[in-house]
VMD Tcl script that builds the backbone (N, CA, C; Angstrom):
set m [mol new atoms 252]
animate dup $m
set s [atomselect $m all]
$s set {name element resname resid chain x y z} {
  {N N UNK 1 A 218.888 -32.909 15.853}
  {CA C UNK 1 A 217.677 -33.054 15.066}
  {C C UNK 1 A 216.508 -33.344 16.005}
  {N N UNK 2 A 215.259 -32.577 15.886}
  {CA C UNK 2 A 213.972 -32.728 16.233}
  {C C UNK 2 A 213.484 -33.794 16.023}
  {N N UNK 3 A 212.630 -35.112 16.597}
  {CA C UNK 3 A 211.910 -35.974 15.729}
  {C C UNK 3 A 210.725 -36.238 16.871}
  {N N UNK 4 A 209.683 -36.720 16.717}
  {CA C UNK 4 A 208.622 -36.937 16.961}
  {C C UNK 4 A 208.568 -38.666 17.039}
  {N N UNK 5 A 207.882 -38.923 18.371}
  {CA C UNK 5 A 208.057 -40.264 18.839}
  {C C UNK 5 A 205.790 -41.057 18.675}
  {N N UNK 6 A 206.133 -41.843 17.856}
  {CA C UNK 6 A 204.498 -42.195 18.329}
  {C C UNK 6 A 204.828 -43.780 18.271}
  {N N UNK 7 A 203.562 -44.371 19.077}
  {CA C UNK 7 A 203.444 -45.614 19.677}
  {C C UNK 7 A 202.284 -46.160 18.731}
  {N N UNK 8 A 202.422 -47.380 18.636}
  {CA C UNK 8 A 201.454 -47.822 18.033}
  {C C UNK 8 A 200.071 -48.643 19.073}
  {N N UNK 9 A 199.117 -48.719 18.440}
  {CA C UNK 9 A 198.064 -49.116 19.086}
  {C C UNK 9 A 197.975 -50.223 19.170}
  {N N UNK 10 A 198.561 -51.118 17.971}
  {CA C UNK 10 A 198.121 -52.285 17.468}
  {C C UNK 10 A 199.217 -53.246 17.691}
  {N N UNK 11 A 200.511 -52.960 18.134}
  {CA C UNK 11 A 201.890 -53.609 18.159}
  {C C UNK 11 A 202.831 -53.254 19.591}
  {N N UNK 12 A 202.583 -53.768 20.642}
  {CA C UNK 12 A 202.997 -53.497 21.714}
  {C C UNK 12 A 204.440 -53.140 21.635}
  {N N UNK 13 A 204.787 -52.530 22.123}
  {CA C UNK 13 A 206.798 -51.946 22.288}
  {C C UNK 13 A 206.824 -51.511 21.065}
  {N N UNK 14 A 206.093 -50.639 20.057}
  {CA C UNK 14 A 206.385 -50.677 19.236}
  {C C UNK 14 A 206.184 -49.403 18.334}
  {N N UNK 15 A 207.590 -48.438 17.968}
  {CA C UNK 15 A 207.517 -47.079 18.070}
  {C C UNK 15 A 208.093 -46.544 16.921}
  {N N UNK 16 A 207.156 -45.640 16.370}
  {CA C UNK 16 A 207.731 -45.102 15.384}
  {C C UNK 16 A 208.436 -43.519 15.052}
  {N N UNK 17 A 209.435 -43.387 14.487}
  {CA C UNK 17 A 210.419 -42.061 14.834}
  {C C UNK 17 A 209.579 -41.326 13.391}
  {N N UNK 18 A 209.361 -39.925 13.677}
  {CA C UNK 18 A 209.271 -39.198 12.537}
  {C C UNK 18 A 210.361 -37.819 12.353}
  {N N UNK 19 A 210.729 -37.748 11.460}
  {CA C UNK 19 A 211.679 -36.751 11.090}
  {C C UNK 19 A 210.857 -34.872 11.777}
  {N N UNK 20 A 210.041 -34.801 10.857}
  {CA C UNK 20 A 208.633 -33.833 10.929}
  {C C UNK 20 A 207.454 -34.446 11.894}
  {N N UNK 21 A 207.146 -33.968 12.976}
  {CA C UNK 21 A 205.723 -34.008 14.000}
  {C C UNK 21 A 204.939 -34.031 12.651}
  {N N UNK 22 A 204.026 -34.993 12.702}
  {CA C UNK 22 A 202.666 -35.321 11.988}
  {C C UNK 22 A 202.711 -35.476 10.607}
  {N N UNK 23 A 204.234 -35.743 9.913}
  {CA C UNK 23 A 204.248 -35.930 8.770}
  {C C UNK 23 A 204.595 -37.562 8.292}
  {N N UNK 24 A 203.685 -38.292 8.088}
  {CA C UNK 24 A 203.550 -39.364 7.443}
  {C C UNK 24 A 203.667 -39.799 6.026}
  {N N UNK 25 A 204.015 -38.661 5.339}
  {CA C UNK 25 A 204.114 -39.258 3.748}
  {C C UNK 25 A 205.431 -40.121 3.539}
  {N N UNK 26 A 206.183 -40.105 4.149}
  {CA C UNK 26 A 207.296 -41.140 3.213}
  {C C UNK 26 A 207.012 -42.245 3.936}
  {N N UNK 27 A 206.162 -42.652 5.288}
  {CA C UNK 27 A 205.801 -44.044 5.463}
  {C C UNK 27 A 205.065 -44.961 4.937}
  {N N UNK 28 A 205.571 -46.116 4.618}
  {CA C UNK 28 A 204.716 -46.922 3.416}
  {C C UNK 28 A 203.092 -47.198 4.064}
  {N N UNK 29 A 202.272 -47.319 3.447}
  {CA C UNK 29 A 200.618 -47.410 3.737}
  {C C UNK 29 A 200.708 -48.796 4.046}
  {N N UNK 30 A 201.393 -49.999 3.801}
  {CA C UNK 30 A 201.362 -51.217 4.597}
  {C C UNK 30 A 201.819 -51.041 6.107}
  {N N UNK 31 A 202.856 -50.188 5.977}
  {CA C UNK 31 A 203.288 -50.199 7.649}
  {C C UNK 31 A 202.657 -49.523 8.832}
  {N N UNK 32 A 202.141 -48.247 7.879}
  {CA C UNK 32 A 201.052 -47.699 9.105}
  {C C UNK 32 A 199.820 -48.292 9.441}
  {N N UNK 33 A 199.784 -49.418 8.016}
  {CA C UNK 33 A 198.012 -50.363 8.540}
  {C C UNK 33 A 198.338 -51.027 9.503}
  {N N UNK 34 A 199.664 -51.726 9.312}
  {CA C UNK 34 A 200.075 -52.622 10.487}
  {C C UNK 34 A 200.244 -52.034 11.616}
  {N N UNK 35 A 200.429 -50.890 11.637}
  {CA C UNK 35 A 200.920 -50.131 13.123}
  {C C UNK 35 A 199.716 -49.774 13.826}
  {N N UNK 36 A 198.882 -49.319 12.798}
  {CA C UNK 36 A 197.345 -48.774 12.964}
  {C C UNK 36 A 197.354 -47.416 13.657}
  {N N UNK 37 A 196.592 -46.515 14.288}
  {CA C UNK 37 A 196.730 -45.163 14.418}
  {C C UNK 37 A 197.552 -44.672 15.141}
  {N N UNK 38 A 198.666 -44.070 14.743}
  {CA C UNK 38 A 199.654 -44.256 15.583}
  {C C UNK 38 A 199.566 -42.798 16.511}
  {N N UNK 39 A 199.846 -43.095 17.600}
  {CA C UNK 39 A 199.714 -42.028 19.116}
  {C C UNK 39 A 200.975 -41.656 19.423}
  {N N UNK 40 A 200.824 -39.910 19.700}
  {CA C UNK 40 A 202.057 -39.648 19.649}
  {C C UNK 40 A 202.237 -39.820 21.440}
  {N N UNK 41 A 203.396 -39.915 21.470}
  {CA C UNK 41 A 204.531 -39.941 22.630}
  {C C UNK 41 A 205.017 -38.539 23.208}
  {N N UNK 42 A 206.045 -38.553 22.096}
  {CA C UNK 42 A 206.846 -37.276 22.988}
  {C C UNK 42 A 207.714 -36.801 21.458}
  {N N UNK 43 A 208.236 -35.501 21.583}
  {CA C UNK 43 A 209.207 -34.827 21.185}
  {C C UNK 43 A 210.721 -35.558 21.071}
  {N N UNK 44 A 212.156 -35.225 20.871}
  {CA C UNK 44 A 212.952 -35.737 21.348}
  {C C UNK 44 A 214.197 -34.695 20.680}
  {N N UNK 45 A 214.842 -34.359 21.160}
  {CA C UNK 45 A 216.404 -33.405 20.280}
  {C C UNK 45 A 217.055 -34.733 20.271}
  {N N UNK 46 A 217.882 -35.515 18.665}
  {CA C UNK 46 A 218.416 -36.434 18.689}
  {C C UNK 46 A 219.990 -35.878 18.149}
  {N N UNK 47 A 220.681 -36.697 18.983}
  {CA C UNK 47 A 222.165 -36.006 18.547}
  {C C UNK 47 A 223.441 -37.389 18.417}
  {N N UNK 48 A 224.404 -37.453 17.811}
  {CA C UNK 48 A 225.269 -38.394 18.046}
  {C C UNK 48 A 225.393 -39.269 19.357}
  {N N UNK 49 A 225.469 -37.960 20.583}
  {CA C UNK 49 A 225.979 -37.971 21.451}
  {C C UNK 49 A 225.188 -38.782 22.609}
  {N N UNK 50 A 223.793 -38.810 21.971}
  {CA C UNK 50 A 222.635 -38.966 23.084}
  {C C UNK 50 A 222.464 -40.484 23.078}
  {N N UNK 51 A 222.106 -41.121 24.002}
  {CA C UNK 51 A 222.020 -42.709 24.225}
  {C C UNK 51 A 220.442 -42.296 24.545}
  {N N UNK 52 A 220.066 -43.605 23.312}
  {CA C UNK 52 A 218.805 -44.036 23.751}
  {C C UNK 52 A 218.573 -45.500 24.173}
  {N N UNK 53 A 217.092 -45.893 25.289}
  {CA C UNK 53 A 217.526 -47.337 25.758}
  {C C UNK 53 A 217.624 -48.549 24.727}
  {N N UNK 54 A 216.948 -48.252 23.933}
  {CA C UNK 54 A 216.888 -49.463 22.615}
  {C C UNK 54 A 217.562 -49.222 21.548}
  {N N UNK 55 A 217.430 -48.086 20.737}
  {CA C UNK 55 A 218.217 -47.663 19.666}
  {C C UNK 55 A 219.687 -47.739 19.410}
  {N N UNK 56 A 220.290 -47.741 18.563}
  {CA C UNK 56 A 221.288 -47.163 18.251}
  {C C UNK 56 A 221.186 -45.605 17.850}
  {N N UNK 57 A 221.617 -44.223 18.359}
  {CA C UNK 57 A 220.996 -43.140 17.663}
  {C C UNK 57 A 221.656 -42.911 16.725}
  {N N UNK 58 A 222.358 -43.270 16.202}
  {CA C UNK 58 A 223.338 -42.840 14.440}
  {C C UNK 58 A 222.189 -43.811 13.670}
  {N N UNK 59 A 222.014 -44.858 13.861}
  {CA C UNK 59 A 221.009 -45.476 12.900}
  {C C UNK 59 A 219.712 -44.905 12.768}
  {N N UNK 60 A 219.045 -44.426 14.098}
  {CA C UNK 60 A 218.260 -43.328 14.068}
  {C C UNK 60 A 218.320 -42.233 13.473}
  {N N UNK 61 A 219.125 -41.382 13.440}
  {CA C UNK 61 A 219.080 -40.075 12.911}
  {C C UNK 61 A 219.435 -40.471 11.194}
  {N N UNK 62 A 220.107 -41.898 10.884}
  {CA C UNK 62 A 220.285 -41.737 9.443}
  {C C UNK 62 A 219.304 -42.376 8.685}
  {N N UNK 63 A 218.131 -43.046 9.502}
  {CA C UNK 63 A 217.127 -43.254 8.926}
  {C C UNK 63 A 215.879 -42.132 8.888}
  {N N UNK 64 A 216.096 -40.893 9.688}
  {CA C UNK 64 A 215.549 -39.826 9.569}
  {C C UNK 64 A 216.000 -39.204 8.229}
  {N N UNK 65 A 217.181 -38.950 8.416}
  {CA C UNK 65 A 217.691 -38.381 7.561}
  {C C UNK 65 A 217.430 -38.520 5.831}
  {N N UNK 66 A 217.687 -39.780 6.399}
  {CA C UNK 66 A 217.246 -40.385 4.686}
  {C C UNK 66 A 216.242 -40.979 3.703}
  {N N UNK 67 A 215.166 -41.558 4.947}
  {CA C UNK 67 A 213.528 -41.817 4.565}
  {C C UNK 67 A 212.696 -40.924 5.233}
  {N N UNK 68 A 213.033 -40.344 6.293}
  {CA C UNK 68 A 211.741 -39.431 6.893}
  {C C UNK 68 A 211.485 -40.016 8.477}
  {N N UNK 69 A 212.105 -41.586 8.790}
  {CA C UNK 69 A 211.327 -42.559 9.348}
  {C C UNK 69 A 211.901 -43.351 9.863}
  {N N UNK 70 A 211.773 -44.052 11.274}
  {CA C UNK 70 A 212.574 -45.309 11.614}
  {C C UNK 70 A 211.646 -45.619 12.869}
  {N N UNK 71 A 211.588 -47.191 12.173}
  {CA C UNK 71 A 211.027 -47.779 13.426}
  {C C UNK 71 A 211.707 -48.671 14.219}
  {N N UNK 72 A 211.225 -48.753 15.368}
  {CA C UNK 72 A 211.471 -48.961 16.468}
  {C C UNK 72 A 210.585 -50.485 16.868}
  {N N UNK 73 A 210.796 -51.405 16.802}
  {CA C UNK 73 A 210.190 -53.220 17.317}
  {C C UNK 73 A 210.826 -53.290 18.508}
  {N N UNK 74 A 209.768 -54.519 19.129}
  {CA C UNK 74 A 210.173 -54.815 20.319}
  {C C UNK 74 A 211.527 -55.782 20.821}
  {N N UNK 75 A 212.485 -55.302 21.762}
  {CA C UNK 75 A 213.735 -56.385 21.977}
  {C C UNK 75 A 213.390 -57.563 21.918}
  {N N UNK 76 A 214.139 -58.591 21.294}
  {CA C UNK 76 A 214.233 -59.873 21.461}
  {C C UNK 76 A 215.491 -60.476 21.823}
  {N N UNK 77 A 215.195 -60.075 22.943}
  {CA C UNK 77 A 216.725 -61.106 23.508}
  {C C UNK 77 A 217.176 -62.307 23.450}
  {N N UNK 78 A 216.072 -63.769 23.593}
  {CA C UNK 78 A 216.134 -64.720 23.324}
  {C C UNK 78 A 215.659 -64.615 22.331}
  {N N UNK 79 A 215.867 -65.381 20.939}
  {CA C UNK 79 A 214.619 -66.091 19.680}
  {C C UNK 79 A 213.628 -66.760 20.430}
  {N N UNK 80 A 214.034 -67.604 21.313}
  {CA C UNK 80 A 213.504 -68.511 21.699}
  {C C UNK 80 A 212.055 -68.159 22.946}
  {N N UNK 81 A 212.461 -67.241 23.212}
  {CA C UNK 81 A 211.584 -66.713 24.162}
  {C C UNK 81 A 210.110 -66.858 23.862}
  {N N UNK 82 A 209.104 -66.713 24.536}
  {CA C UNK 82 A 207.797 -66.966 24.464}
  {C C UNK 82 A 207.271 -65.670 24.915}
  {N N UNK 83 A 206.422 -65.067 24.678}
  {CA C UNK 83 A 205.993 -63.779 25.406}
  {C C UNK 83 A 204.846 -64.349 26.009}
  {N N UNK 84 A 204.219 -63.976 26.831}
  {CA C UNK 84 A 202.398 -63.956 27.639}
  {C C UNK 84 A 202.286 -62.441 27.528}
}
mol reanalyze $m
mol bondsrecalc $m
mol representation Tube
mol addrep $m
């Protein structure tokens, strides 16, 4: 599966998968305010087989599959952690 990678402006590490390049209708209008204009990235062929560094890609492709959409937040390894 094809999906389309964009970054958000407003939310550092923080990426959103689209099923369709430039199609935004099944994303809710709260999440793209929060994301704010989102910039695309890159292309991607997603397959069972393929390892991505953050993702799981089966959870990926079945949230394509099934809303249009999956986002992508930044790791938190510790809770506890503090960012600067």
């Amino acid at each position: 599966m094809r999906c389309a990678i964009y970054r958000s402006p407003k939310k550092p590490d923080t990426y959103l998968y689209l099923a369709a390049r430039g199609d935004f209708s099944h994303v809710p209008d709260p999440l793209l305010k929060m994301l704010g204009e989102p910039v695309h990235v890159m292309d991607l062929d997603l397959h069972p087989e393929r390892r991505l560094a953050q993702e799981d890609v089966r959870e990926v492709l079945h949230n394509l599959r099934e809303r249009g959409w999956h986002l992508q937040m930044p790791r938190r390894d510790d809770p506890l952690a503090v960012r600067h």
